[in-house]
PyMOL commands that place a pseudoatom at each C-alpha (Angstrom):
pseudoatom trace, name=CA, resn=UNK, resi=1, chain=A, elem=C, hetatm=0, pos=[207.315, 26.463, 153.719]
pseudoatom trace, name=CA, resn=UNK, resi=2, chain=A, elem=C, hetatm=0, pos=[203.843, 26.072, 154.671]
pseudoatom trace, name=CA, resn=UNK, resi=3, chain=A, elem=C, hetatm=0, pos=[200.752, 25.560, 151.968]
pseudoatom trace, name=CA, resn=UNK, resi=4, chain=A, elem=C, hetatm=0, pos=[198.578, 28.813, 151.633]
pseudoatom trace, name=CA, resn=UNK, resi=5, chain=A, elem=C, hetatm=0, pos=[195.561, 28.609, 153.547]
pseudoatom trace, name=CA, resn=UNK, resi=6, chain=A, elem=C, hetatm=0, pos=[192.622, 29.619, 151.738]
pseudoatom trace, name=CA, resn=UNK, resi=7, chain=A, elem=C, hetatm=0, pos=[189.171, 30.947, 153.911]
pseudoatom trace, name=CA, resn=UNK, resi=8, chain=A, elem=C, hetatm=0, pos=[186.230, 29.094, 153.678]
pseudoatom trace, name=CA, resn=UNK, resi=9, chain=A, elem=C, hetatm=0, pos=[184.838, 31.781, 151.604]
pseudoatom trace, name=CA, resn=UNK, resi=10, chain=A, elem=C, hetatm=0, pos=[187.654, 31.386, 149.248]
pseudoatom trace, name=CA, resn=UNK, resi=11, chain=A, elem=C, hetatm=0, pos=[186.762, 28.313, 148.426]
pseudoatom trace, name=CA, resn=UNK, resi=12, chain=A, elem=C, hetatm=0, pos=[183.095, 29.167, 148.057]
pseudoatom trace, name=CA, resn=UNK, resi=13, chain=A, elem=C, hetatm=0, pos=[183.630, 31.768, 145.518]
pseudoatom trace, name=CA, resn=UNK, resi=14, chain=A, elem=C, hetatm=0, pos=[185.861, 29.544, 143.625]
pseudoatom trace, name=CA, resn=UNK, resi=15, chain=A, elem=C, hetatm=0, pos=[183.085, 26.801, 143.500]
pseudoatom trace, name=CA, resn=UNK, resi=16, chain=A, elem=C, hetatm=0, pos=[180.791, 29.439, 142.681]
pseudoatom trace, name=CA, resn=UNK, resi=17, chain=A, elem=C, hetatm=0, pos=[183.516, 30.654, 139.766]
pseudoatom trace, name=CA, resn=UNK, resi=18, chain=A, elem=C, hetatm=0, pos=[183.422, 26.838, 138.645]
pseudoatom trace, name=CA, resn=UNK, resi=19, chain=A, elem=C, hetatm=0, pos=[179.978, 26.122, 138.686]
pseudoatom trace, name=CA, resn=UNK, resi=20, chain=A, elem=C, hetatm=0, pos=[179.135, 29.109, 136.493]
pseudoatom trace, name=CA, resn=UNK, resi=21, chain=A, elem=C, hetatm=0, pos=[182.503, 28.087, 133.989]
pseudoatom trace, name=CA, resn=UNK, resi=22, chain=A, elem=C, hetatm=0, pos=[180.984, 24.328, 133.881]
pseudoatom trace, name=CA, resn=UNK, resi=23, chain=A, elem=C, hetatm=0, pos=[177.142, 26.017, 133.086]
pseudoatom trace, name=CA, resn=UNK, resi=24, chain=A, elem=C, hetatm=0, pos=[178.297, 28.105, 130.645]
pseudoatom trace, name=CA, resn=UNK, resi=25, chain=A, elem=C, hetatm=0, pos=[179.549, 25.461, 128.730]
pseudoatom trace, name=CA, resn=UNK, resi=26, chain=A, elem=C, hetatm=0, pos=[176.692, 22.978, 129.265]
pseudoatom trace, name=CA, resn=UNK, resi=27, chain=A, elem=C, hetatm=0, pos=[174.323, 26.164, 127.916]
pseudoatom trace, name=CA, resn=UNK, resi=28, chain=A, elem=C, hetatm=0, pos=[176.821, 26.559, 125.220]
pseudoatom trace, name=CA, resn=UNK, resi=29, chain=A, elem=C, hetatm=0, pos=[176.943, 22.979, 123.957]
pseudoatom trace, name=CA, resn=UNK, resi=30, chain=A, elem=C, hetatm=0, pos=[172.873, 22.748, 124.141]
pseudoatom trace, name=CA, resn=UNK, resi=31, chain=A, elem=C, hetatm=0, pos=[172.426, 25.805, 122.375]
pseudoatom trace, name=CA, resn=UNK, resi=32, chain=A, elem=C, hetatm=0, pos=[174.799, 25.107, 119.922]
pseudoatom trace, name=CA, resn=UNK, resi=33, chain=A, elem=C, hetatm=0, pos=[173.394, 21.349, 119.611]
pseudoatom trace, name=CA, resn=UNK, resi=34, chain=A, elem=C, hetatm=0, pos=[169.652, 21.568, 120.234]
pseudoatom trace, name=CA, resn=UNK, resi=35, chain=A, elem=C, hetatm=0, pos=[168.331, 25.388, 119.792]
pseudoatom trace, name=CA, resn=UNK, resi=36, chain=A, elem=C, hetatm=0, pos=[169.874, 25.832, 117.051]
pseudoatom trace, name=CA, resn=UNK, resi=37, chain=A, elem=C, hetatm=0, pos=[169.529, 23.662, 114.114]
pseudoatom trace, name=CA, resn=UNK, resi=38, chain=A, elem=C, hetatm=0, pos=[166.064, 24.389, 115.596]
pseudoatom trace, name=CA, resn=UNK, resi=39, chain=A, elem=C, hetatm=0, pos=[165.875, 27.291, 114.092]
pseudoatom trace, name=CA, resn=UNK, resi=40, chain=A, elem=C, hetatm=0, pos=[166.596, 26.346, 110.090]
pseudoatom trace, name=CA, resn=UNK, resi=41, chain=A, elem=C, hetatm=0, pos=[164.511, 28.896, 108.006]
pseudoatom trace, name=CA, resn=UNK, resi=42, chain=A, elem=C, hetatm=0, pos=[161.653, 27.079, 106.209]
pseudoatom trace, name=CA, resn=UNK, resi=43, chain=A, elem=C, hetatm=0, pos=[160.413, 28.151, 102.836]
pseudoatom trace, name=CA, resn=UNK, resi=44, chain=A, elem=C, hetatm=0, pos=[156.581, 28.770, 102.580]
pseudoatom trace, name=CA, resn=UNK, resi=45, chain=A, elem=C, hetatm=0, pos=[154.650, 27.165, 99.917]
pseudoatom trace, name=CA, resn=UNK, resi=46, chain=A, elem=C, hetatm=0, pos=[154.168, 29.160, 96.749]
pseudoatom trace, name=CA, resn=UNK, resi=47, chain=A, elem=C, hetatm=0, pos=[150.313, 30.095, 96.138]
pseudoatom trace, name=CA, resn=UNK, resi=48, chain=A, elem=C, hetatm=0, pos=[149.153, 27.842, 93.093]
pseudoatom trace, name=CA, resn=UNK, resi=49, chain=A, elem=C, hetatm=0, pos=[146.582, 30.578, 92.280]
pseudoatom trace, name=CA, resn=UNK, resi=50, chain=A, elem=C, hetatm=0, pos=[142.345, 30.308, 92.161]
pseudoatom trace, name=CA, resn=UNK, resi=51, chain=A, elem=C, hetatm=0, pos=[141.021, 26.853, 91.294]
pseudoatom trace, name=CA, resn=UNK, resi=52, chain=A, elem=C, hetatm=0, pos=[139.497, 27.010, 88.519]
pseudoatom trace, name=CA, resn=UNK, resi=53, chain=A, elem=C, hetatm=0, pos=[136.489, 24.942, 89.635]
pseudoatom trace, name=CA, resn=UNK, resi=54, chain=A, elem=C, hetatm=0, pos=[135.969, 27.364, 92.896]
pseudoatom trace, name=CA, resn=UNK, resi=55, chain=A, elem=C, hetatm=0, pos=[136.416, 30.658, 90.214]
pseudoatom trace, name=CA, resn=UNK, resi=56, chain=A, elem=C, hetatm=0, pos=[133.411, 29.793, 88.609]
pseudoatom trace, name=CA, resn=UNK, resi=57, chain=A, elem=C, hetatm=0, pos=[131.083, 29.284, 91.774]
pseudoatom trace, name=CA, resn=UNK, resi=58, chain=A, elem=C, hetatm=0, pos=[131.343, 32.994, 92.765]
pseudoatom trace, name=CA, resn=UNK, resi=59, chain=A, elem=C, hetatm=0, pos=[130.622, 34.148, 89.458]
pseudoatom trace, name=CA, resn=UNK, resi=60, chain=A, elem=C, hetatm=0, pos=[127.737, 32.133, 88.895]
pseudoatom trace, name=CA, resn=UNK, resi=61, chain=A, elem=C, hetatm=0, pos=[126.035, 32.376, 92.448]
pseudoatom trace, name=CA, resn=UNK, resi=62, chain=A, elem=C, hetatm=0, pos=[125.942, 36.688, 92.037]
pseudoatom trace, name=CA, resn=UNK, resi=63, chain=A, elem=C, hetatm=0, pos=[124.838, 36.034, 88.637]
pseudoatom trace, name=CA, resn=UNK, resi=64, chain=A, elem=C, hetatm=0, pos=[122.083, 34.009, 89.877]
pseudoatom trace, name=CA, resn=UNK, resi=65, chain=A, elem=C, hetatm=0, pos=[120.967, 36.013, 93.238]
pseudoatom trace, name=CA, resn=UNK, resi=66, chain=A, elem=C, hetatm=0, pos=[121.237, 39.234, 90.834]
pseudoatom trace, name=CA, resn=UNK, resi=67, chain=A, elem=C, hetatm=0, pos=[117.921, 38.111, 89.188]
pseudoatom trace, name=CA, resn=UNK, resi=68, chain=A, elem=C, hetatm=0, pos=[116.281, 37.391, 92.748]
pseudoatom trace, name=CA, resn=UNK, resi=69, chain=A, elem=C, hetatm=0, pos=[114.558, 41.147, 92.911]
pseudoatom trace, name=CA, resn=UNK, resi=70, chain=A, elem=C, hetatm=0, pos=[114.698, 40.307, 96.793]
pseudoatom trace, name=CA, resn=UNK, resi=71, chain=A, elem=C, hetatm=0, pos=[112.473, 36.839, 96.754]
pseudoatom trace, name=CA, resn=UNK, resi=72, chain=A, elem=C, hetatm=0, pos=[113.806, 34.986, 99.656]
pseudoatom trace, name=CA, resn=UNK, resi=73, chain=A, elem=C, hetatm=0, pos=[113.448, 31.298, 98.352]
pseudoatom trace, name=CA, resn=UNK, resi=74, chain=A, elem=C, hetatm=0, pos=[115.140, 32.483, 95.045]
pseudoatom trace, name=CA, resn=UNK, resi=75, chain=A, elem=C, hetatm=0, pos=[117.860, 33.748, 97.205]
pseudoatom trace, name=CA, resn=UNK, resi=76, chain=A, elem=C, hetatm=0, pos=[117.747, 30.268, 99.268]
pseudoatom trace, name=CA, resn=UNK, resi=77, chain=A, elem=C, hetatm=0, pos=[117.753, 28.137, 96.040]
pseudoatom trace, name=CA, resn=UNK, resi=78, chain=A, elem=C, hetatm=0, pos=[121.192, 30.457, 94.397]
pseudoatom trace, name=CA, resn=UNK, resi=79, chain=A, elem=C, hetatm=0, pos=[122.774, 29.907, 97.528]
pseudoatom trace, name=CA, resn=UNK, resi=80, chain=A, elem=C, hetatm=0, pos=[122.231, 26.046, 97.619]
pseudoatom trace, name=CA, resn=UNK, resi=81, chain=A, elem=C, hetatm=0, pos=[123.001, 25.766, 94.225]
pseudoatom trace, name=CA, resn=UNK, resi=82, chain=A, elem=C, hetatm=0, pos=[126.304, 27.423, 94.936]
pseudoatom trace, name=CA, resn=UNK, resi=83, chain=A, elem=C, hetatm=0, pos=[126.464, 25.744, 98.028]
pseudoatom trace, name=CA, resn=UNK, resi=84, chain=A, elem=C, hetatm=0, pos=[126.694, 22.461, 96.035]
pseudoatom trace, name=CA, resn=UNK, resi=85, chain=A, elem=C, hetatm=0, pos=[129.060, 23.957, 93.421]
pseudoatom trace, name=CA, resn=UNK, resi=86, chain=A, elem=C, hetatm=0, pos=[131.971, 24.683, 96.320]
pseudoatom trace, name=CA, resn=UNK, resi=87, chain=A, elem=C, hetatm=0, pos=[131.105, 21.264, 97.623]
pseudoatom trace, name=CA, resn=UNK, resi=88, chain=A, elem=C, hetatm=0, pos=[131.879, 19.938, 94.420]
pseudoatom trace, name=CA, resn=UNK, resi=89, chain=A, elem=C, hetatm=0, pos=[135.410, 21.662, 94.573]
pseudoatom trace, name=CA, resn=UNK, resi=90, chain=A, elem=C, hetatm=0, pos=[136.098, 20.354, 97.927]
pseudoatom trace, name=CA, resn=UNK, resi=91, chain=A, elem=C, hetatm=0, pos=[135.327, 23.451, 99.505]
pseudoatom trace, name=CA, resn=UNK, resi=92, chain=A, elem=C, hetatm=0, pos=[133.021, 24.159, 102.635]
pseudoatom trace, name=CA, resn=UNK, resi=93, chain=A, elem=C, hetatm=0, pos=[131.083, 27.034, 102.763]
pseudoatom trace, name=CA, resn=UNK, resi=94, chain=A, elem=C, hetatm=0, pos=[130.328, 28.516, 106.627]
pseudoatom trace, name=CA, resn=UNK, resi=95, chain=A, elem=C, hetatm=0, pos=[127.267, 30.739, 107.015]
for i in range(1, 95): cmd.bond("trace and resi %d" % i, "trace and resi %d" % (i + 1))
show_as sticks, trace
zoom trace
């Protein structure tokens, strides 16, 4: 009894059928490997609240302007004042 004889185009699609058997697995195993440990859940940092030192810079700078009655270098001199007050915290103030 003769051996089947298979068409060239047989034997492509079962190459084809093979390759995409032997990527599936290859995917598998780096998703399973690589991607996913990847994607552990991280817990965000819990808010320690206001500092105190930075609470009372706020306070103290409206306080301050709030006696300016519009005078630009008393307005200049509150905000340096508070400027150096958030410096002091470790904070840096943009404007």
């Amino acid at each position: 009894m003769q051996g089947s004889i298979r068409s060239p185009l047989g034997r492509l699609v079962l190459f084809i059928v093979g390759l995409s058997i032997a990527g599936a697995l290859v995917a598998g195993t780096h998703y399973a490997l690589v991607d996913l440990p990847g994607q552990v859940v991280r817990q965000a940092p819990t808010n320690a609240g206001p500092d105190p030192c930075a609470a009372a810079c706020a306070p103290a700078y409206h306080i301050c302007i709030s006696g300016c009655s519009g005078n630009g270098g008393c307005i200049d001199t509150c905000y340096q004042v508070a400027e150096t007050c958030a410096h002091s915290c470790g904070i840096e103030i943009m404007g």
